[in-house]
N, C-alpha and C positions, 0 to 999 in steps of 0.2 A: 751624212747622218748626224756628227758630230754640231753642225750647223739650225740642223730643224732641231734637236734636243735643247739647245741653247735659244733660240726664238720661240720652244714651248715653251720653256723655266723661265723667259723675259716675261712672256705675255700673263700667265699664273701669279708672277710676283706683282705685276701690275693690279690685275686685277684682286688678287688676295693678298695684299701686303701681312696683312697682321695675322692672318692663320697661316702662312709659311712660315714665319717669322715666329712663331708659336711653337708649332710643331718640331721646329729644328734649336729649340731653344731649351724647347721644355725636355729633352730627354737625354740625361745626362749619361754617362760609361757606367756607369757603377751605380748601385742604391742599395744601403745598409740596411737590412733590419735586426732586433734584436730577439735573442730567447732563451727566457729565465726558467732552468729547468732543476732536478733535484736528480743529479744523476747516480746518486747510488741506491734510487728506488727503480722497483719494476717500472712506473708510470713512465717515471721521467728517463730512464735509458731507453724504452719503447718510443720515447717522443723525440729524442733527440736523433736516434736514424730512420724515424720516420721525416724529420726537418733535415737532414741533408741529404736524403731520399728525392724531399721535394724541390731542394734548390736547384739541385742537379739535373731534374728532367723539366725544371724550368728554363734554366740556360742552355739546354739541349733542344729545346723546343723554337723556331726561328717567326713561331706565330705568334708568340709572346713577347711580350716587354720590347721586342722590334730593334734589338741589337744594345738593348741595356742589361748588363751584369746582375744579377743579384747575388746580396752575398749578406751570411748571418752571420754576428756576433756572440757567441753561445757563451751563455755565464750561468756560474753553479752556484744555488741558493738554498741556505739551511730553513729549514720549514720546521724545526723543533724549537729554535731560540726564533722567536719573533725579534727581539734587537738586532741577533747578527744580521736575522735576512731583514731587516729595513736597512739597516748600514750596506749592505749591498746592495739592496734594489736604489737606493742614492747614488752610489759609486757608480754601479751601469747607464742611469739615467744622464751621466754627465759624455755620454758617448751620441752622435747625432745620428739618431737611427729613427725609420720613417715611422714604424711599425714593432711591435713585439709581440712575442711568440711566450705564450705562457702569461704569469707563472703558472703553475700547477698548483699550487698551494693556495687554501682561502686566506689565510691569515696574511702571507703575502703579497696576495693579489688586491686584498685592502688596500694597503698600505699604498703599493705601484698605482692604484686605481686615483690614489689624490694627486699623486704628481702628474698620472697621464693626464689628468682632466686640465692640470696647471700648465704642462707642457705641449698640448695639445695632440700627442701621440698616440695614435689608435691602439686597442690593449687586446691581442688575440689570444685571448683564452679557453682553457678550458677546466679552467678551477667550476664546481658543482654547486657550491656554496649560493641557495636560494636569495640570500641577502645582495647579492651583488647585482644591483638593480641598472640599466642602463638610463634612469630616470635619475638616482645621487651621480650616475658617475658614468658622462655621454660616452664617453670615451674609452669604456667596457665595453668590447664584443665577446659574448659568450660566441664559442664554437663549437660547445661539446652538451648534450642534454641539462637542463638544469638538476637541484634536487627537488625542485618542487613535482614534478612530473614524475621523480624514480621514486617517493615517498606515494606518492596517489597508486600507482602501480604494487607496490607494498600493501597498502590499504585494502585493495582491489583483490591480493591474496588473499589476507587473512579474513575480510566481510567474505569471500568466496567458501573458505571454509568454514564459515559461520562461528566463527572465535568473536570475542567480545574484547579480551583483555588482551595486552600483551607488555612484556618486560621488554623496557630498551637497553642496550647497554653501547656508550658511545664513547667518544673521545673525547675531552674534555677541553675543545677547543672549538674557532669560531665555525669552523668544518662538521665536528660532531653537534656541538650545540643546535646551531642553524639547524641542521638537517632533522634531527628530531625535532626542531619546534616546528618544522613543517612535517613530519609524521602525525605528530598528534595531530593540525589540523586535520589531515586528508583523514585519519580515524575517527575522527568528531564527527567529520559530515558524512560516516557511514554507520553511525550509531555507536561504536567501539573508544578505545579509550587505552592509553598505557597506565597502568597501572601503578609502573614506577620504573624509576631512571636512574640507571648505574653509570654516573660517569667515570673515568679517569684521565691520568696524565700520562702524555708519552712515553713519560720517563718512569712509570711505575714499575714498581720489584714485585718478583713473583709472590712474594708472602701478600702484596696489597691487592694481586689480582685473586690469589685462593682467595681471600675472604670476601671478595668482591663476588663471588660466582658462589661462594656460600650463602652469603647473602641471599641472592637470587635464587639460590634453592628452598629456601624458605617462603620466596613468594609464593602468591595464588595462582600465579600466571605461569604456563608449560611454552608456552608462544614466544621465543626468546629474537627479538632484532637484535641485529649485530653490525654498528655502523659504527666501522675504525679506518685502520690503515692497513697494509697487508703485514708487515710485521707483528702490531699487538694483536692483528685479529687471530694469525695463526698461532701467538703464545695462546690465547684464551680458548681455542679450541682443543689445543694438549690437554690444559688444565684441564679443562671441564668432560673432559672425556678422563683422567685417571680420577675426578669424582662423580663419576658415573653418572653423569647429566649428560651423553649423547645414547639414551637407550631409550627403550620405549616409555612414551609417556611426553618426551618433550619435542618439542619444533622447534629448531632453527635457521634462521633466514637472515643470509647475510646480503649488504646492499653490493651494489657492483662492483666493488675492492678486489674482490674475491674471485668474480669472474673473470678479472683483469691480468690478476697474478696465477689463475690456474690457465690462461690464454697464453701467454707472454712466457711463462718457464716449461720447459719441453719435459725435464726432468724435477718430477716433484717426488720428492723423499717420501717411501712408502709409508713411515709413521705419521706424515700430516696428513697425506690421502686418508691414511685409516681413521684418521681422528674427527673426519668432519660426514663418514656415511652418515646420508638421507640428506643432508642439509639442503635448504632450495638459495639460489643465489639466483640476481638478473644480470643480465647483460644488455649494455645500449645494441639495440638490432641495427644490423649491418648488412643491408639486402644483399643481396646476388648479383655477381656483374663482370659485364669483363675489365673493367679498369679494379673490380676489387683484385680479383684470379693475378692479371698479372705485375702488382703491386706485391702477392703471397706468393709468385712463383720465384720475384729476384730478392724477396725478401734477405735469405738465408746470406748470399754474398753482399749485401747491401749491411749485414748484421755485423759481418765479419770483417767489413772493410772500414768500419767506425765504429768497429771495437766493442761490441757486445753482440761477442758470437753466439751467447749460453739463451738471448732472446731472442721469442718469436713474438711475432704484431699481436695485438691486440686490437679492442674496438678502436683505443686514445689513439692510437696511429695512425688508425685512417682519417680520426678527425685533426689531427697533428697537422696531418698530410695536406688533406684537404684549405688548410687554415694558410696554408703557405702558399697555395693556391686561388687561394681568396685576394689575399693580397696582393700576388699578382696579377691576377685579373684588375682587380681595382685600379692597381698603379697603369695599368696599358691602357684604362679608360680615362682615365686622370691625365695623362700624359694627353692622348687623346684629342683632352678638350682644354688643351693649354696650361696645365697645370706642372709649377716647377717647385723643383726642391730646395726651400733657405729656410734659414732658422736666425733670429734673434734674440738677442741676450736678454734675458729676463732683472732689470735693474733693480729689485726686490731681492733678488734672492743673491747675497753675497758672503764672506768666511768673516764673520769680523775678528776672530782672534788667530786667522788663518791657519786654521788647521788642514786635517789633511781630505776632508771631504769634497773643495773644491765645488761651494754651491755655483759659483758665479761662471763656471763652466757650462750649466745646465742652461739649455736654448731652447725658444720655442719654435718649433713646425708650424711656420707662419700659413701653412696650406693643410694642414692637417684638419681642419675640419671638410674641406672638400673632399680630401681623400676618406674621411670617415663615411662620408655621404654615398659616395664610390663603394664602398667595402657592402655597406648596410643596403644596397641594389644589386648585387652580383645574382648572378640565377644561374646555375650550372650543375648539370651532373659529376660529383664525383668519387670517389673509390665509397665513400660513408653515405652515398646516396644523394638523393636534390640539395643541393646547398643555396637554402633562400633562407632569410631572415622575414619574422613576422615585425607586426609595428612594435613589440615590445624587444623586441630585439635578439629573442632564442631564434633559434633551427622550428623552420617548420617539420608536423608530424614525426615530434618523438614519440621513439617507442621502445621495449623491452625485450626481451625471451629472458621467459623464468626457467632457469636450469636446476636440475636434481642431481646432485653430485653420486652416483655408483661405483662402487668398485673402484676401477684406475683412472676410469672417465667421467664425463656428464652426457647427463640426456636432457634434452629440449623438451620442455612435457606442455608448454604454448608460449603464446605471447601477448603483451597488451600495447595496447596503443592510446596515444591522447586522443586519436580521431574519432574512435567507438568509447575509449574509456573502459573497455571492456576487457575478460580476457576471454582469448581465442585463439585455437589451435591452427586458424587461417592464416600466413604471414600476410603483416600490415599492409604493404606495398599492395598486395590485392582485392585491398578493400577502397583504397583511396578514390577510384574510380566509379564508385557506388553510393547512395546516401549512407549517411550514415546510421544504422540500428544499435541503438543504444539500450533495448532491450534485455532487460536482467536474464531471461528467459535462454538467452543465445551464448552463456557465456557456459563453456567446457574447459576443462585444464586435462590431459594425458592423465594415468596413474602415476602416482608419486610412490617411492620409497622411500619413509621416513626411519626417522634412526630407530636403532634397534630390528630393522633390516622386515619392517612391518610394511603392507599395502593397504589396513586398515588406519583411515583417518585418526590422528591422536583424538582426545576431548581438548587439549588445551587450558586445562586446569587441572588443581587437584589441590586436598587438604593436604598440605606438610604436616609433618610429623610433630613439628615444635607449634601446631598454628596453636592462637590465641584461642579461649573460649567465643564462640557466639552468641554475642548477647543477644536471647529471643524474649520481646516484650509481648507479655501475656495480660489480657482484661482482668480483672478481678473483679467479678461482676456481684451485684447485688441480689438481685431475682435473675429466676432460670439460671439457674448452676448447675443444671444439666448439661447446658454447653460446654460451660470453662469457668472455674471458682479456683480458689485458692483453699486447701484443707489446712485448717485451723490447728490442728493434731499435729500435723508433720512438715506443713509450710512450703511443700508442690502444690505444683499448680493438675487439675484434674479436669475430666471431663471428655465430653465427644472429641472440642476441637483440637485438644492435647493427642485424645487416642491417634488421631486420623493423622498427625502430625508426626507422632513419634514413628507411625507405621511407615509410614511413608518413609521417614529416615531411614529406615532399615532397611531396608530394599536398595540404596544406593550404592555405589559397588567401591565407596570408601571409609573411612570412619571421620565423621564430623560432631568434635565434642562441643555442647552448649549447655548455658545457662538459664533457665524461667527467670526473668526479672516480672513481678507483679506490675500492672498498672493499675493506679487506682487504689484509693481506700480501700474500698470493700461496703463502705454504708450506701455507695448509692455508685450506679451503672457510670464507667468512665465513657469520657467522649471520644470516640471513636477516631474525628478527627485530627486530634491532637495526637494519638498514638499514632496514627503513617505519618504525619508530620515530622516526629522524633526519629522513624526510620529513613526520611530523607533528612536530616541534619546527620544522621550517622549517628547519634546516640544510640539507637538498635539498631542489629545487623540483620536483623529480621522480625516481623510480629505476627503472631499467628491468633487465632479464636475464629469469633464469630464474625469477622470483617465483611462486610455490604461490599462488595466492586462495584464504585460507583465512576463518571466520568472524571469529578475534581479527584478522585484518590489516584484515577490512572493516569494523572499528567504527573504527579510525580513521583511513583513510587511502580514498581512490575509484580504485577500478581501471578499467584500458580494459576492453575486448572483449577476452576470451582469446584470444589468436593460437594455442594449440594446446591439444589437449585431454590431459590426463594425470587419471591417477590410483596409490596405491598399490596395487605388485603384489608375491607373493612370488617371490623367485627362489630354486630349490634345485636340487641337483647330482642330475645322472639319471643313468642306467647302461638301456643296450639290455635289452627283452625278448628273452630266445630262447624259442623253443618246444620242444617237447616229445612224447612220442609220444601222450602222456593231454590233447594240445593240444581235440580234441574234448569237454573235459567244462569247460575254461574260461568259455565262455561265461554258464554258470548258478554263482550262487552252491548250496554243501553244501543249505542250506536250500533252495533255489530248486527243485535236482532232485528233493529228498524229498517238496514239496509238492503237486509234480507229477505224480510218479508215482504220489501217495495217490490226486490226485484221478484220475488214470484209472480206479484198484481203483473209487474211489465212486460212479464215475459207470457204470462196469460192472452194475457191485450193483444199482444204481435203475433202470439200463436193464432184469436181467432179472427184476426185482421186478417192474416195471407187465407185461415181456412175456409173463410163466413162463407163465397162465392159461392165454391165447388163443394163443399162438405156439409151433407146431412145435419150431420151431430154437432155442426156448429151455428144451426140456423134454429129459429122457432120465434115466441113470443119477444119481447125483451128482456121480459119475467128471467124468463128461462135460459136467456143467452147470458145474461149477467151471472145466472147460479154454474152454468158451464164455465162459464170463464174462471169464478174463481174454485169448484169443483178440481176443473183439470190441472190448473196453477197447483193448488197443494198440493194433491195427490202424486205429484211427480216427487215430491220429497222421499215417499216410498215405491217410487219406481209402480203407482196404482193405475193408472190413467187408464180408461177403457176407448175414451176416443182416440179413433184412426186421423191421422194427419196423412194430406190425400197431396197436396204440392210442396216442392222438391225445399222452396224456400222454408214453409213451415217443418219441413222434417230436420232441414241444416241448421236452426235455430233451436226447433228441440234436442240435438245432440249438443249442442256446445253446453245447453242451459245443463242437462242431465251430468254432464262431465262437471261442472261446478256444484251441483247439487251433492255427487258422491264426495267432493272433495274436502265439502263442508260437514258432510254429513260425519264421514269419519272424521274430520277432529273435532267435533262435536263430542262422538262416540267415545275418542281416547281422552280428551281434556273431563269429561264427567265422570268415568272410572278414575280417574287419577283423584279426582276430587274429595269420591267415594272412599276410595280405599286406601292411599297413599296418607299418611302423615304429615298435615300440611304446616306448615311454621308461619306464620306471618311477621313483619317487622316496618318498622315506617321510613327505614332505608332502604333503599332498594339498589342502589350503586353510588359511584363517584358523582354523577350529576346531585344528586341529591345532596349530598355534603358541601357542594360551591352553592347553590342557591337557598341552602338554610345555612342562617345568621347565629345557630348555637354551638355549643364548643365540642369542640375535637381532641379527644385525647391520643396521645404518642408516648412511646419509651422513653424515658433518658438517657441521651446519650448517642441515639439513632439517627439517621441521616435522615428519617421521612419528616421531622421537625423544618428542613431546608427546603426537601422535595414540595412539600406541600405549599409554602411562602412562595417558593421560586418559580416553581411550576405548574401549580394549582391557581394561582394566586389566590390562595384564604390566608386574607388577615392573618399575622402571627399572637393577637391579642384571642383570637379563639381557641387556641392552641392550647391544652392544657397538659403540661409534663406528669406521666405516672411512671413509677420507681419500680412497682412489683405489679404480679397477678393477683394480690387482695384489693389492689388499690385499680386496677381493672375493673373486676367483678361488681365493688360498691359504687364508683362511680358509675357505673350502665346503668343498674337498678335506682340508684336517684333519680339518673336522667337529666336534661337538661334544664328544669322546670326548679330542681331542687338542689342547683349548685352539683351535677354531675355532670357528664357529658352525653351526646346523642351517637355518640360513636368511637370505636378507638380505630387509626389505620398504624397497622404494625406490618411485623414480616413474617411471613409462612410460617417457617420453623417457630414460634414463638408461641404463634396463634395455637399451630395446631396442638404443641404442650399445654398451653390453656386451656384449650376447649374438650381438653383429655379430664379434666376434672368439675369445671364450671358449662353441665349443661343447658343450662337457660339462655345461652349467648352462640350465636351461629354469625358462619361467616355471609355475609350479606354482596351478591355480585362476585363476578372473577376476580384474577389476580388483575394489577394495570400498570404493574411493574415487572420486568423480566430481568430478573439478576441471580448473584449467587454469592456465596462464601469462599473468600482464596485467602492465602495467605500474601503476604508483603514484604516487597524486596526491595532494596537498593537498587537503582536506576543499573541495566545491563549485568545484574547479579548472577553465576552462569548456575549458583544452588538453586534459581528461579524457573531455567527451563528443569533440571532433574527432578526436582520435584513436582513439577508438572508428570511429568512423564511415571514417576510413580504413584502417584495420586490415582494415574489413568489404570495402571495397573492394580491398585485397589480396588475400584470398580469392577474389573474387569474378571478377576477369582472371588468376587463377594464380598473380601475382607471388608468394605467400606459399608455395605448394608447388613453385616455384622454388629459393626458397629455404631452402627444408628439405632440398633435394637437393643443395645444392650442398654444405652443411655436416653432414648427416646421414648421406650415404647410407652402406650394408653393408659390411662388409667380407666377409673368405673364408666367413664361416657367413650360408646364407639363411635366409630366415624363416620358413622350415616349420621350421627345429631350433631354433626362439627360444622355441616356444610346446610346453607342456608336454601330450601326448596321454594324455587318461586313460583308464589301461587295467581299470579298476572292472569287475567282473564285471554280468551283471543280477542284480539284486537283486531279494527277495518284494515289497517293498515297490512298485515299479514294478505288476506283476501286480496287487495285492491288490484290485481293484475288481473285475476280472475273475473273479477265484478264486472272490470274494464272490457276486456276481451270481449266478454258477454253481451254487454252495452253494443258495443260497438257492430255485433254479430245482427244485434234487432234494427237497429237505424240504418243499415244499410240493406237488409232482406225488405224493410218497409220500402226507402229508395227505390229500389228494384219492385216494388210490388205498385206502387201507384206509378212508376213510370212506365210500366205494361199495361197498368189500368188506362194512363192518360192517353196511350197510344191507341188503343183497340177503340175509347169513347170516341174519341174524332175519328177512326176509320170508321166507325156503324154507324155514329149519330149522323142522321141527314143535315146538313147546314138551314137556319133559319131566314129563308130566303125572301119573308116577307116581310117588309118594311113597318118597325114599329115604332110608337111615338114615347115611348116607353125612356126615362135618364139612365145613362151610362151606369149606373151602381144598383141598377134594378135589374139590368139585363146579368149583371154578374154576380148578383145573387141569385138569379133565376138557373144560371149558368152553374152554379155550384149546384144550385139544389138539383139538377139533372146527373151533375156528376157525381152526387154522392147517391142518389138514386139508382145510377147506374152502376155502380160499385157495392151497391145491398142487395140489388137483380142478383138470384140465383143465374149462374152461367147456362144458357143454353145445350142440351145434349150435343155430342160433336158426332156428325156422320161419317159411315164407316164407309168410304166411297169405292173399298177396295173389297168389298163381302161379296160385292156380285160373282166378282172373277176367280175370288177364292173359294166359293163353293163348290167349284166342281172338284176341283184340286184335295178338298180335305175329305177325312175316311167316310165311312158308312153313318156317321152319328145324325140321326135326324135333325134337322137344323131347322127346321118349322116348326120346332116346338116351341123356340125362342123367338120374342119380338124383339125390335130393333131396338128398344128403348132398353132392357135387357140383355141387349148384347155390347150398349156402351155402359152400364153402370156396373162397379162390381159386386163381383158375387163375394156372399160373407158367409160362409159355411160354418160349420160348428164344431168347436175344439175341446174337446175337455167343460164341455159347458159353457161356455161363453164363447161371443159372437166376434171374428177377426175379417177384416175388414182387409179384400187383398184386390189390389187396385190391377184393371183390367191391361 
């Protein structure tokens, strides 16, 4: 035996020298790694028996590392002084270890992150901290979710509950800062925004954090993040619970700190439990499994036998865990493919005053970018679920469960995930195997319990008590001060847009105190523009009047609910119809009655085309066939005609013709009583087309957006444009006219006109509206006074108050509103008709069709062929040929014999039948009705 084992190992060495020699080279007794933890935090005691958790069922495992030891170097590192922990993470570094565990800390995982890159020593972390890119610094392996993912997740809360604002309040360090600068991003690309940022220092005293959380109570924002550490975070929750900021009215949502330290301590002192009801917190989700189960089930002596018996795991554990795992793996593939462990001195880096730091100790892992290579390919299920890196170097498919802290415990009320981005009460894990629905529509959260022990959603804001006045900028208008003026007397501002403004504020279910800032002189209509302008630089916090909601005002500024509807109309000066003695030919345009009357001639024609044949009454002299023809054509107009139509063609061409005749007849009927009786206005505008293709001037308000509308989107000339201030300067312009240095039209807006035209009757509006807009007021980009005002506006409407008030400031003067609106006295036109005309058309060319191709057919079955040979040219014969055929088509039709009368006489009653001659038994009989003769076909 001994003998064949040693001529296998000859013949192997032979032929694989150097992967034996590899193999047995590269894998040495022992391999060190290190891990910088903070062991008198939750995190870092969860992490530290989570890591010799994992060395230990790594050297108990004989599939691994394949009879190499591993063994960790554990070093405690202060995260408050950033000096001490760099002078340690220096000191550890001078120890030859393959791999490191940690830190935990951003601020010193910076710092570790420039030496690992210089050293070449892979960095197994799981610091959060979004800045720590494996792009500055190869030799960062995140292990643990980023913050970039648990802020989008945060985001993804508050767009869910439709908040806009929120208060951060963070630590004041590269940890806190980072993280909320990626909060704001992820709330930026969901429309929302923080409002403002509380930072602090580790080291802050209770007196800086009251006034820190007072502060905060005087923002706008009820939506409070809370992104620390587990120590300040639970001072900040005492605090703000004994000043009564954990009741109803406020949110807060702390980031995963919280879920960490209420996971990880068994026994939480019932005054912090009580101090944080309703609050929502995430946790990195940690699917279901059995390497999780029995990881939680030795946990408790695994606690106890390395000395933090007082914790349980947490999410960091398992990724702790995992992380230790990782690396071993790596190393067994490493080892593997010939990869060994030496380190070289770094000739740069030396003590020159030889102190006690010992640079020139510090080596580099001449193979450590293999093994990075190694680590950043491992694929494997473990306790924290699939452990792959994507190309940027996180954990694929992070994700969340958002927890609601109750009572003693927490409830899971969903979860989000990067895969959907969405949040969903489905765990992650069993979506992965699906497309992805990314679907706003599909996102549900559990009910929550927010503080103050409510099920009903907070709003997310509110006026504090101390808040500033609201600067509200008001027009100061010129003409129409029925709107919105400024009173001269007492120096408020008055009017509709003020009423419907102040009403609306009352209704909201807080007190919001403001100030009227005028805009504007007063001698003449300010520009509209420039006021939402000054509400997007923040000089006003709001402006309210007579505002147009146009597209350029809604890019940057949020409007309420329109309180009234308007759009541009044109107004131009009319002059009474009178009528006339020729009043009965108004109602048809020239054209109209010529077409008309054609088609009666035509429809005459075709009628005694199919009847000439077969019908009496449409046969005779020519005299007399031409006074029938046009006879029967009119007389259909009154439905008169006395001739019978005896073939099926000519009767389905008299009903279409009759259907057009009624159809004509009545609006004939209605457009001449209208004419008659109705008050007719005329004007030489008659809509928008009219205003582009006349070259005189156009007047507009000062101040109004239709001065752009019209340049921009009409394209008329702005040199036509003539700006008017008031409604005298309306009035006199119209009545000059364009001839006399006035204008041929003014285009304004609804509410304007119609005040106008309440006093100046001589000027109607001319055409519809050709704009659809309205009146809102104007907010600050994501202002949340934007939707309540909305919402009571709606409510305005809705009990009256708002058409209240439109009457009390709007209503008519001496001209009502039938002379406001311009009645258009347009004749009917062909164009109205021409479907009918058509139809009708269409109804004769095809019965003719039909009527000569039964003619063509029957002439060549009867006519004998001309069988004698004639000397006669081609074009004589086919005139001779026509004249036969139209010969034979002016032949009255031959009586048609009744071949069946023989056999049917015996069969029929007693009625003498010899009274009647044959020629009389095919024609019909026309009996007599009411006096006149009806023609009823046999």
């Amino acid at each position: 035996m001994k003998i064949t084992f040693i001529t296998l190992y000859v013949f192997f060495l032979f032929l694989f020298p150097n992967g034996i020699c590899k193999s047995l080279a590269a894998r040495p007794s022992v391999v060190y790694i290190g891990s910088m933890l903070r062991f008198n935090s939750t995190i870092g005691g969860v992490s530290a028996v989570a890591t010799q958790a994992a060395v230990e069922d790594i050297n108990s495992d004989p599939t691994v590392l394949n009879g190499t030891t591993l063994k960790v170097d554990m070093r405690d590192t202060n995260c408050d002084d950033g000096f001490l922990g760099m002078v340690q993470a220096l000191q550890f570094m001078e120890t030859d270890v393959i791999a490191i565990i940690g830190p935990q800390c951003s601020t010193i995982a910076h710092i570790t992150s420039f030496i690992a890159n210089e050293l070449q020593v892979p960095l197994m972390s799981f610091a959060s901290d979004a800045t720590l890119s494996s792009i500055q610094f190869p030799f960062f392996v995140r292990t643990a979710p980023s913050d970039l993912y648990q802020m989008a997740a945060l985001a993804a809360v508050v767009d869910y509950y439709q908040w806009k604002i929120v208060t951060a309040i963070y630590l004041d360090d590269d940890y806190g800062r980072n993280g909320i600068a990626a909060l704001d991003d992820a709330l930026t690309a969901r429309r929302c925004k923080i409002s403002y940022k509380a930072g602090f220092p580790s080291n802050a005293r209770k007196s800086e954090l009251l006034n820190l959380l007072v502060t905060v109570s005087n923002m706008e924002s009820r939506v409070i993040i809370l992104h620390t550490g587990a120590g300040p975070g639970l001072r900040l929750f005492s605090l703000a619970n004994q000043l009564n900021m954990m009741g109803n009215g406020y949110v807060w949502i702390a980031t995963d700190w919280l879920s960490a330290y209420l996971d990880a301590n068994s026994s939480v002192p019932a005054e912090t439990i009580n101090a944080m009801q309703g609050v929502l917190t995430l946790r990195p989700h940690i699917p279901n499994s059995k390497m999780k189960s029995n990881l939680i089930s030795k946990w408790s002596s695994l606690s106890k036998k390395y000395g933090h018996s007082d914790l349980r795991i947490s999410a960091y554990g398992f990724y702790v865990y995992d992380s230790v795992w990782t690396v071993a793996r790596a190393l067994d593939t490493f080892f593997d493919d010939g990869g060994r462990i030496s380190f070289t001195n770094d000739t740069r880096l030396h003590d020159e005053t030889g102190g006690t730091l010992h640079l020139e100790a510090m080596s580099i892992f001449d193979m450590g970018k293999e093994l990075l290579g190694k680590i950043r390919n491992v694929n494997f299920t473990g306790t924290s679920g699939h452990v792959q890196f994507d190309v940027a170097g996180d954990l694929i498919h992070p994700a969340y469960d958002v927890i609601n802290i109750i009572g003693n415990g927490v409830r899971t009320v969903g979860f989000w995930s990067n895969y959907t981005q969405l949040l969903s009460t489905i765990p992650p894990e069993n979506l992965y195997s699906k497309p992805p629905n990314m679907s706003l529509a599909n996102q549900h959260l559990y009910d929550v319990i927010w503080p103050g022990e409510t099920s009903q959603k907070p709003r997310g804001w509110a006026f504090p008590s101390n808040a500033k006045e609201l600067k509200i900028g008001v027009p100061n208008r010129f003409s129409f001060k029925e709107f919105v003026s400024k009173d001269n007397s007492t120096g408020s501002m008055k009017g509709y847009c003020v009423d419907v403004f102040t009403q609306a504020l009352a209704l909201l279910p807080y007190p919001a105190t403001y100030k009227f800032i005028p805009f504007g002189s007063g001698n003449e209509n300010p520009h509209y523009d420039k006021l939402v302008q000054m509400v997007e630089a923040n000089e006003f916090d709001a402006a309210i009047g007579d505002i147009a909601i146009t597209m350029n005002r809604t890019q940057i500024t949020d409007f309420t609910q329109p309180f009234i509807e308007t759009g541009l109309v044109i107004v131009a000066p009319v002059k009474k119809h009178i009528t006339n003695s020729w009043a009965f030919l108004q109602p048809f345009t020239l054209e109209m009655w010529c077409v008309t009357g054609l088609f009666f001639l035509i429809v005459g024609v075709v009628v005694w085309v199919l009847e000439h044949r077969i019908n009496d009454e449409f046969r005779g002299s020519p005299r007399q066939q031409i006074i029938t023809i046009f006879w029967f054509s009119f007389s259909t107009l009154f439905f008169a005609h006395r001739e019978n139509t005896m073939s099926s063609l000519g009767r389905g061409v008299l009903i279409i013709w009759l259907f057009v005749v009624l159809i004509i007849q009545s609006s004939y009927t209605a457009s001449l009583t209208s004419i008659l009786t109705v008050q007719q206005l005329e004007t030489n505008v008659k809509g928008l087309d009219d205003l582009k293709s006349s070259d005189d001037p156009i007047g507009f308000q000062v101040g109004s957006f239709a001065e752009e509308y019209m340049v921009k989107e009409l394209n008329i000339s702005r040199s036509r444009l003539k700006a008017l201030g008031s409604p005298e300067e309306y009035a006199e312009n119209l009545k000059l006219g364009p001839k006399k240095g006035g204008v041929m039209a003014i285009v304004d807006e609804r509410p304007y006109v119609e005040l106008f035209l309440s006093t100046y009757c001589k000027i109607a509006v001319a055409g519809p509206d050709f704009t659809s807009r309205g009146w809102g007021f104007a907010f600050p980009r994501d202002s949340p006074l934007q939707v309540d005002l909305s919402t009571a506006i709606l409510s305005l409407s809705e009990n009256g108050e708002l058409q209240r008030i439109h009457d009390k400031w709007l209503k008519t003067g001496e001209c009502t509103a039938e002379n406001t609106e311009f009645v258009d006295s347009s004749q009917l036109r062909l164009e109205s008709f021409r479907g009918l005309f058509l139809i009708c058309g269409v109804a004769c060319v095809l019965a003719l069709l039909i009527y000569f191709g039964i003619m063509l057919r029957r002439y060549l079955r009867h006519e004998p062929p001309d069988t004698a040979v004639s000397s006669e040219p081609g074009s004589s014969k086919s005139r001779r040929s026509l004249k036969k055929f139209l010969s034979f088509v002016d032949d009255k039709e031959p009586p048609k014999k009744k071949r069946s009368l023989s056999r049917s006489r015996s069969s029929l009653p007693t009625t003498p039948m010899s009274n009647f001659s044959g020629l009389d038994m095919e024609r019909p009989v026309r009996p007599v009705r009411n006096g006149s003769v009806i023609d009823i076909e046999n």
